[in-house]
N, C-alpha and C positions, 0 to 999 in steps of 0.2 A: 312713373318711378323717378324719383331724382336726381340729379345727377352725380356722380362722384367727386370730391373735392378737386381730383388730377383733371377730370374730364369738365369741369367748369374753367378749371385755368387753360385747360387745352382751346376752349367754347373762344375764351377768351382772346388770347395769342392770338388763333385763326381770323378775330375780327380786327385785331388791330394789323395785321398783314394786309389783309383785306383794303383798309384804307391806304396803308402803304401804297399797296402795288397799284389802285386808282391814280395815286399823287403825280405819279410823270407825266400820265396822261391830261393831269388838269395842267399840271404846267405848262404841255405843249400845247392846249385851248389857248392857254389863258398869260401865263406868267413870263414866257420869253421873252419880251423886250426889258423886263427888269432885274435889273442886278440881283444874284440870287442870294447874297449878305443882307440887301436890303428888303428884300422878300423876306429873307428870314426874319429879322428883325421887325418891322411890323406884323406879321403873323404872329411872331411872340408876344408881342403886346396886346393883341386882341387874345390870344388863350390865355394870358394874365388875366384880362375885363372875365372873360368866362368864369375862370376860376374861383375869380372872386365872389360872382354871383351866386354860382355854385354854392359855395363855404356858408354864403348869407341864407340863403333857402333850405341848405340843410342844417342852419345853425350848429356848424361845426368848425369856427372858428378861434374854439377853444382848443384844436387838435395844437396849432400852433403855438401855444403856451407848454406842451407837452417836452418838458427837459430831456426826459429819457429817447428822444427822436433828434434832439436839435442836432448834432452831431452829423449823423448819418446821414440826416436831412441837406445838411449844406454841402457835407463831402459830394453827395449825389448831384446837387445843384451843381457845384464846380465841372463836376467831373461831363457828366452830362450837358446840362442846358447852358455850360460856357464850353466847355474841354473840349467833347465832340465835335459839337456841330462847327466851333470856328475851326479845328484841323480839318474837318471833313471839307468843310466850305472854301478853304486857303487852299488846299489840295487840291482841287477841282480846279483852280485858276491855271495850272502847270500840269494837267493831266486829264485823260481824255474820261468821260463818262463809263466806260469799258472799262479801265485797268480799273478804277476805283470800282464797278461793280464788284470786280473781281476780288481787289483784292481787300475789298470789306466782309465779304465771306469769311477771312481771318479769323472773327470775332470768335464764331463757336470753338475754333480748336484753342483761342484764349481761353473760354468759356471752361474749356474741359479741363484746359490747367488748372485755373484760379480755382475751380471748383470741387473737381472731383479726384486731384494729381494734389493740388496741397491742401485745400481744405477736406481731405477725402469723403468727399458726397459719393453715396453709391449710384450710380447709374447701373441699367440692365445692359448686360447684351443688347438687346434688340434697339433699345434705343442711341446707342454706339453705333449702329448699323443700319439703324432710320438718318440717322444725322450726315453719315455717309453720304447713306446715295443721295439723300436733299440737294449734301454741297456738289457732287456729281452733278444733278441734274442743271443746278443752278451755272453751272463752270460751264456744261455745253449749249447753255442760252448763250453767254456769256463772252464765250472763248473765238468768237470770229470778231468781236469789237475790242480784241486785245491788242496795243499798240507796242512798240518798245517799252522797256522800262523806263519813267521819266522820274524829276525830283517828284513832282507833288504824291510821288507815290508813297514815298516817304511819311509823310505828313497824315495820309488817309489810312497807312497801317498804324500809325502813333492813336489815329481817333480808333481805331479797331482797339488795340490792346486796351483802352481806359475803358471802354463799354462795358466789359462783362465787372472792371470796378465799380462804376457806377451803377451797374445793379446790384451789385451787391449791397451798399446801401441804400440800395431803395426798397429792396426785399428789408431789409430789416429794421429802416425806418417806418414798413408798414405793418411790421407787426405792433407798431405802439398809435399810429397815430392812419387819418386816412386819405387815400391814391390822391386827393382833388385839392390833401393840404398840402403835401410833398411837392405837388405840382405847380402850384399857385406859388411858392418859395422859389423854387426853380423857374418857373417863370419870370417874376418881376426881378431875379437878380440878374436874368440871361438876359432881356431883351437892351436892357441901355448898353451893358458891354460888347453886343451885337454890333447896336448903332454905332458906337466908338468906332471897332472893328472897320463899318462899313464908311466912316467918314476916312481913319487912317488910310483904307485901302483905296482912296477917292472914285467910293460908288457914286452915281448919277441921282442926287435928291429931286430932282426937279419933279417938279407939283403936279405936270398933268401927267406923264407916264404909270405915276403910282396912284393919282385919280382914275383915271381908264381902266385899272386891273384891282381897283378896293374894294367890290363885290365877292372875289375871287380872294384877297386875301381875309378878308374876313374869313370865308368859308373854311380857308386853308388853318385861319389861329382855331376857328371855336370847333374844326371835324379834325383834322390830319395833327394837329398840334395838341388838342383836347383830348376827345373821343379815345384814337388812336391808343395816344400814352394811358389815361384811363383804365383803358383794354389792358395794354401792356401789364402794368404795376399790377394790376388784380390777376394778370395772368401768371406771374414770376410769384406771386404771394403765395400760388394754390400749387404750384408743381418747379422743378429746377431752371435753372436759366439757360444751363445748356440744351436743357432739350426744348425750351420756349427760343432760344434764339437760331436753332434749329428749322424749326415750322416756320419762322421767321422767313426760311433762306427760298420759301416757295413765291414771296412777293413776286421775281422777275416772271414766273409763271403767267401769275393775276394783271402783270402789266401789259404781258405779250397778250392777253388773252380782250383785253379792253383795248387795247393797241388797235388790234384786230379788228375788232366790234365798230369803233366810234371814229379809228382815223383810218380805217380801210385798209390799213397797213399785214398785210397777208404774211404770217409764220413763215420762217423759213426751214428746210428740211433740218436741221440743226437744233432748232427749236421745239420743233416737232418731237425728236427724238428724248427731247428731255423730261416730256410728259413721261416716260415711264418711270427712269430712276426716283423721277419725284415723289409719284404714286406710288409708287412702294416704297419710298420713304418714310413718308406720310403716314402710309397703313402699320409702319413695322412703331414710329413710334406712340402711334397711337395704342400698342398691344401693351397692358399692365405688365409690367417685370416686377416678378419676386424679390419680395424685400426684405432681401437676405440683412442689412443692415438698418433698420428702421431708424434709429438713434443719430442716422446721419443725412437722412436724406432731407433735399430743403424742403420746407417749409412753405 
């Protein structure tokens, strides 16, 4: 039997968390000794090389001739593959890995604004109530690596609040045009203004630290940078943003959970406990709510 339009973008979300929550873990294999501006920045450019490939074997490089998407398409590039990640990343310099777990969980109750408070999207009960206990769950992974309030926190809720805009044009850029062109636009505009970024901020270029880890960032442009967002866009296309950024919020799960596995690193009772809100998070938003509004719900 096939699967339902919601439950393919559910299918979906789930695999791009999924690489999410692997990524800390490959960083702490792999990517530690290098500047994480410039990690990001060459990872972009290899998911550009992908993209492109991509577009060329599906010959759908006619999406980007597509007028009715240009718009959308670039607000999203800004907003995302520049806006985000450099606050996310400037933020992180002035703040501990903790507060920002913390407080990038933000996003969904942006999410619920922008979407469902003014653009009024309906959402169920239930899924109001799955999204809940997620950010519960995710707050008590979360809540023992929380430090004072610092500036960079600042900066990491500014990249929180643009999120749920930038999907917003991307959900609606992909109704004209497809995930892997949106993305390859986003890509080749984010990676030199990265580099910028990473020269202004005088990250460490030198040639053999980022030769030793280019196995690894390759992996990271054409899976966590590729794949990932792929997943993402086709997921936000088939069901809403706030309930896809949502399932989102179970990544620190998937992290603890590989944490565990590959660096031996043992759960703590804390962590432990947050298996459950999650899991019935997870299960409440996974249950179809009545669609008492059909006319408004995304797309």
């Amino acid at each position: 039997m096939p699967l339902s339009r919601e439950k393919q973008g559910e299918t979906s979300v789930l695999f791009s968390t999924f690489l999410w929550g692997v990524f800390p873990v490959i960083t702490v294999l792999s990517l530690g000794s290098l500047d994480p501006l410039l990690s990001l920045g060459v990872s972009t450019f290899f998911a550009s090389i992908f993209f492109a490939c991509f577009l060329t074997v599906k010959r759908k490089w006619r999406d980007l001739k597509n007028k009715n998407a240009f718009k959308d398409v670039l607000f999203a590039s800004l907003l995302l593959g520049i806006g985000y990640y450099a606050l996310y990343y400037l933020g992180l310099r002035s703040t501990s890995p903790g507060n920002a777990a913390i407080i990038a969980l933000s996003e969904v109750f942006f999410s619920f604004i922008l979407f469902h408070l003014w653009h009024k999207h309906y959402i169920p009960k239930t899924h109001i109530y799955g999204a809940l206990l997620t950010l519960t769950g995710a707050v008590i992974i979360l809540f023992p690596n929380f430090k004072e309030f610092q500036s960079g926190d600042f900066l990491i809720l500014a990249a929180a609040f643009i999120a749920p805009l930038g999907n917003y044009f991307q959900q609606r850029a992909r109704k004209s045009v497809s995930a892997e062109a949106i993305l390859f636009v986003r890509t080749m505009i984010g990676f030199p203004i990265i580099f910028l970024l990473a020269y202004f901020f005088h990250s460490d270029f030198s040639g053999p630290d980022i030769k030793k880890v280019m196995p690894w960032l390759i992996l990271n442009g054409f899976v966590i940078l590729s794949l990932s967002k792929i997943f993402w866009i086709e997921g936000i296309h088939r069901m809403s943003v706030t309930k896809a950024t949502a399932l989102g919020a179970i990544a620190p799960l998937i992290t603890l959970f590989f944490a565990w596995l590959i660096l031996n690193e043992s759960p703590t009772n804390f962590q432990l406990l947050s298996v459950i809100p999650m899991c019935a998070g997870v299960a409440l938003l996974g249950i179809k709510g009545k669609q008492k509004i059909p006319a408004l719900i995304d797309s």
